[in-house]
N, C-alpha and C positions, 0 to 999 in steps of 0.2 A: 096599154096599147090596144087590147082588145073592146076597149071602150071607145076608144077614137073612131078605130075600124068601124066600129057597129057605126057610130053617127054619122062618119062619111058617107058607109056605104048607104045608108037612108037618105041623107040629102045631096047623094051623088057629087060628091065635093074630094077634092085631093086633101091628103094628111101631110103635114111637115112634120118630120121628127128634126127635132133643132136640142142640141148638145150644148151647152154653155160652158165653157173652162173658166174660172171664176179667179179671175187678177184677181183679190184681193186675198187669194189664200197661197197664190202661186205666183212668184217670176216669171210676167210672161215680157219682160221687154227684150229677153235672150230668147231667137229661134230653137238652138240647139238646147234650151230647157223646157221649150215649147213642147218641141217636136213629138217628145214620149207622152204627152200629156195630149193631146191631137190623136195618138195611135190608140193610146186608151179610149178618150172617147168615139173613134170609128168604130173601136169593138163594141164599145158598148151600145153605140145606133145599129151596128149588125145584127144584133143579137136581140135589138127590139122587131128590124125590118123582117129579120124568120119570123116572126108571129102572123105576118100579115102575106105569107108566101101563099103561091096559089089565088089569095083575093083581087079582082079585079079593081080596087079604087087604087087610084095612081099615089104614088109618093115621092117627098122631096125629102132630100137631107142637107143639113146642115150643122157645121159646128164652128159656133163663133167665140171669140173672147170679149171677155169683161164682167160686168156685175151681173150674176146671173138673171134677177129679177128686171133689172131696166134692158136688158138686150133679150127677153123674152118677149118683154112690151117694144121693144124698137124693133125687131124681128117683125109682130105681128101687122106693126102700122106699114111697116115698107114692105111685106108682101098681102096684103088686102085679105090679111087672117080675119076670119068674122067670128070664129068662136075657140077660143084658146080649152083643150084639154089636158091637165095636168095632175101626178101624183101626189098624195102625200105617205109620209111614211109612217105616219098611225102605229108607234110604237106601245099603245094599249095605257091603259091609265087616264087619268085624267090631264097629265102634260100633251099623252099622245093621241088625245082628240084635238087637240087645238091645232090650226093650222102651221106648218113650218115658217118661220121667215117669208122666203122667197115665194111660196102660194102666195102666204098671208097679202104680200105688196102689190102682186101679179091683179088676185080677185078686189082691192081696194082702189087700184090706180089702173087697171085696164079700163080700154074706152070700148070692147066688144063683150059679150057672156065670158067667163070664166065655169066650165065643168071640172069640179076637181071630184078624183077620184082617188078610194080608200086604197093604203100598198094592198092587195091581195097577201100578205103573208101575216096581216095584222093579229097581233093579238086582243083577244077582250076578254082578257083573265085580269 
């Protein structure tokens, strides 16, 4: 999050923190098994948005359902994303340099830059 922040706030440009709940691992065609899965991920965009508290670049939120990787890239074309910022989770080794899935697809088949950045908690033991 604090990588976004910086590039915003240099090209003076708004951040969307967008949440993906991932039908394919979850029932999401029941509300009421949705709904706990919605309340998780608001916490978990809360909990990015305090990082950028006090920052003057503006922010959006969002959390939508479906395949995380393709409604990352449908997200970015229907709101006139020009440079997608995202983590990976760089569990150390040589499995945990390679990009996850859902980077992987993101940085392949986006039609704008793709910044991915390293989790911060990475090991390189």
């Amino acid at each position: 999050m604090e990588e976004a922040m910086a590039l915003a706030e240099a090209a003076d440009a708004t951040v969307h923190v967008l949440h993906v709940i991932n039908s394919r691992r979850y029932d999401t065609s029941i509300d009421s098994a949705t709904e706990p899965l919605r309340e998780r991920g608001d916490r978990y965009v809360d909990k990015l948005v305090e990082v950028a508290d006090g920052a003057d670049t503006p922010l959006v939120t969002a959390i939508e359902i479906g395949r995380p990787a393709q409604q990352i890239l449908e997200y970015a074309a229907g709101n006139e994303i020009n440079l997608i910022v995202m983590g990976t989770r760089g569990r150390g080794g040589l499995p945990g340099r390679l990009l996850g899935s859902v980077t992987n697809y993101v940085v392949t088949h986006a039609d704008v830059p793709v910044h991915v950045v390293p989790s911060p908690d990475r090991s390189d033991t």
